[in-house]
C-alpha positions as CSV (number, residue, x, y, z in Angstrom):
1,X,-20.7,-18.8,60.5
2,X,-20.0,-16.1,62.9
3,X,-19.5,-13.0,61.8
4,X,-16.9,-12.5,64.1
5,X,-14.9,-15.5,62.4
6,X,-12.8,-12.8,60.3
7,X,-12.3,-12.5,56.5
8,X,-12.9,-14.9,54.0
9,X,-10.6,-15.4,51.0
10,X,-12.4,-16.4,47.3
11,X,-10.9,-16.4,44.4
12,X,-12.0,-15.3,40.7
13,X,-11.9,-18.2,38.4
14,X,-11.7,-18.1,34.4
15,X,-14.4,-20.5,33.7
16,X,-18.0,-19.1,33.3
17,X,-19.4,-21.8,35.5
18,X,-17.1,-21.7,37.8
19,X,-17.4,-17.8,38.4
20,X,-21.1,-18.3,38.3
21,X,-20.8,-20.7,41.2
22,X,-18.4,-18.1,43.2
23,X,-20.9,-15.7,42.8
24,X,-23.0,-18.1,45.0
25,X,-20.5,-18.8,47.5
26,X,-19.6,-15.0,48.2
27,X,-23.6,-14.4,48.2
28,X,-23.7,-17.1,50.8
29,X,-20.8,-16.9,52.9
30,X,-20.3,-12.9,52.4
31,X,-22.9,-11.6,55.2
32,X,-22.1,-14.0,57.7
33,X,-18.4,-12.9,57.7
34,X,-16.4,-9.5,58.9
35,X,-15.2,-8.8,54.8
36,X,-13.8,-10.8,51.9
37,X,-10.5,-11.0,50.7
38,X,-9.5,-11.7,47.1
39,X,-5.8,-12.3,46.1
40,X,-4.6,-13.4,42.6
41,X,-2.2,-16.2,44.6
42,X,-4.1,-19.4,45.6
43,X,-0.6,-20.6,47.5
44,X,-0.7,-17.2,49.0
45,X,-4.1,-17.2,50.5
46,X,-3.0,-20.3,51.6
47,X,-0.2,-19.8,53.8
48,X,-2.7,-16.1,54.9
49,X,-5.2,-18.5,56.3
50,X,-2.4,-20.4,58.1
51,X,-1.4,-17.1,59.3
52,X,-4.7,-16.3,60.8
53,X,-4.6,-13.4,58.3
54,X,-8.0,-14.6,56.5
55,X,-10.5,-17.7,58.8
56,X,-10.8,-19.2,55.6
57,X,-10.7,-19.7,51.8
58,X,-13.1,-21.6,49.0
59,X,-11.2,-22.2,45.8
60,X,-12.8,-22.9,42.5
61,X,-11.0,-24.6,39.3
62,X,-8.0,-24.0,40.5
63,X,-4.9,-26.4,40.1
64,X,-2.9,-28.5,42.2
65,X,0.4,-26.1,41.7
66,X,-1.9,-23.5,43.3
67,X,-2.4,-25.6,46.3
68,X,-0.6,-28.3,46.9
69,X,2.9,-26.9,49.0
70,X,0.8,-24.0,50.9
71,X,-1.8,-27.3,51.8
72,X,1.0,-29.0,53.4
73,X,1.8,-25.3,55.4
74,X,-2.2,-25.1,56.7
75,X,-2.1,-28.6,58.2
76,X,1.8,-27.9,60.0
77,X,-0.5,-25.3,62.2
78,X,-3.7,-27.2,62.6
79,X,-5.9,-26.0,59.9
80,X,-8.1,-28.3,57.5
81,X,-8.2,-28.6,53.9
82,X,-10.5,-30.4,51.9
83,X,-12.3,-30.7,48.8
84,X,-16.2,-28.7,48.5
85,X,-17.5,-31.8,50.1
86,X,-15.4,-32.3,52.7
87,X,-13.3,-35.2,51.4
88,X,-9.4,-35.4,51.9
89,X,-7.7,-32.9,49.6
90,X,-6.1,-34.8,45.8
91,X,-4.2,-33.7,43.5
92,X,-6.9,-34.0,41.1
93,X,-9.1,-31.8,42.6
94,X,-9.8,-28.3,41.7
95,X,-12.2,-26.9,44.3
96,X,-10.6,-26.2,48.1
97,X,-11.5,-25.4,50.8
98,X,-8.8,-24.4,53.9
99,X,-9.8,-23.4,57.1
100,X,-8.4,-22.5,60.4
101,X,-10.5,-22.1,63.9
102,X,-12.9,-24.7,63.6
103,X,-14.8,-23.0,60.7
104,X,-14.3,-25.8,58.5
105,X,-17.5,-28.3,58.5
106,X,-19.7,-25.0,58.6
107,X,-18.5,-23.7,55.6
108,X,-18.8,-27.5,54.1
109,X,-22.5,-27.3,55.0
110,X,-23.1,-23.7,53.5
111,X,-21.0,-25.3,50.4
112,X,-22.8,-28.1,49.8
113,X,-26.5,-26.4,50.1
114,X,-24.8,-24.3,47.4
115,X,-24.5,-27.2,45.6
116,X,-28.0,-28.9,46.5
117,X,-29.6,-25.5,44.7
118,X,-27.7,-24.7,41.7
């Protein structure tokens, strides 16, 4: 990433495996962005990234009444949401990724080499 791309939003999820894992992703992604943002509102980090207020935001565990109106908000402008992998956004899912300015695929990659070492 650029570290010029702006502020990255993360969450803090209950789960111990799941907080583990956000520990990785803010170790990974942190340095290469300007700072980190942390909200208790998944919808509201949301509609911030539409905004342009944050570049992006990783979600862990959360559910689709955290996500699933504020998705619909960051595609209206152009932004990207997917799951950790890159795949099309369900319901079902509970990690998310949404992204405006192109950041998307990048944070993808530094996601899944997350993945490929834990």
């Amino acid at each position: 990433l650029d570290p010029t791309a702006g502020f990255l939003g993360v969450g803090t999820p209950p789960l111990p495996a799941a907080f583990q894992y956000n520990i990785a992703v803010i170790s990974s992604l942190g340095p290469q962005v300007r700072g980190l943002r942390m909200l208790s509102s998944a919808a509201l980090i949301y509609c911030w990234t539409a905004l342009g207020r944050v570049s992006a935001y990783v979600a862990t565990d959360i559910n689709a009444w955290d996500f699933a109106a504020a998705q619909l908000v960051v595609q209206e402008v152009g932004g990207e949401v997917t799951d950790h992998s890159g795949r099309a956004l369900q319901l079902t899912d509970r990690d998310t990724v949404c992204s405006v300015g192109g950041l998307h695929s990048k944070i993808i990659d530094a996601l899944m080499e997350i993945e490929n070492y834990s």
